[in-house]
N, C-alpha and C positions, 0 to 999 in steps of 0.2 A: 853372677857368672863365675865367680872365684869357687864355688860348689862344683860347680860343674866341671872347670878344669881340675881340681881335685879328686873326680872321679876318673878322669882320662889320665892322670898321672898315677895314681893306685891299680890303673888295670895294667899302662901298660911300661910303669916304672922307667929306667931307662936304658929301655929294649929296643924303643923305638921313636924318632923324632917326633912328637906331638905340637901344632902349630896351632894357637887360638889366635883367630883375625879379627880382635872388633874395628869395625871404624867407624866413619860418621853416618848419620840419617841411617842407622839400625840394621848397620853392616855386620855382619856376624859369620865366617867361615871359622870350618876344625877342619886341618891337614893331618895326616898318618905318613909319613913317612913322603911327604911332598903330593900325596893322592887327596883331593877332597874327598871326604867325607859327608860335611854337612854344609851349607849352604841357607842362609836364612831366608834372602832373596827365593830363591829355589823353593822354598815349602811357604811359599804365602806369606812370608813377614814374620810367620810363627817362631816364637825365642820355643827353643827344647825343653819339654816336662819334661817328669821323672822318667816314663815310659820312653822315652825318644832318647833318651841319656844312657836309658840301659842298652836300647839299641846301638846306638853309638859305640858303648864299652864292649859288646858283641862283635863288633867291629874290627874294634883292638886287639881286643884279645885273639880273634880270626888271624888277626894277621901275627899275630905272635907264634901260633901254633904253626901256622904257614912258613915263617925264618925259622923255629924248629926241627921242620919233618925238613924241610933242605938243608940244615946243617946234618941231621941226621944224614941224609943222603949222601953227604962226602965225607 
């Protein structure tokens, strides 16, 4: 799991709050900015491959461009 917050921290540096929740009996939530993202419960039990992880970083990075174009805007 430490990979993989590693990926969430290089995309989205600290731009933006990132929240890894593990808990017990293979509890697994990623928060962005207080918004779930990911949910383990939610996708069948499934821990994120690499594929789901870049999705995820797509995510981030979404929202980074998103604070952005609204900082541009004022």
């Amino acid at each position: 799991m430490a990979w993989m917050v590693n990926e969430f921290v290089a995309e989205g540096g600290s731009e933006v709050s990132i929240e890894v929740k593990p808990g017990v009996g293979g509890v697994l939530q990623v928060f962005v900015d207080g918004d779930k993202i990911y949910d383990k419960k939610e996708e069948d039990g499934q821990t994120p491959h690499l594929n789901r992880v870049k999705e995820l970083r797509a995510i981030i990075r979404d929202r980074l461009n998103s604070l952005a174009a609204a900082a541009d805007d004022n």
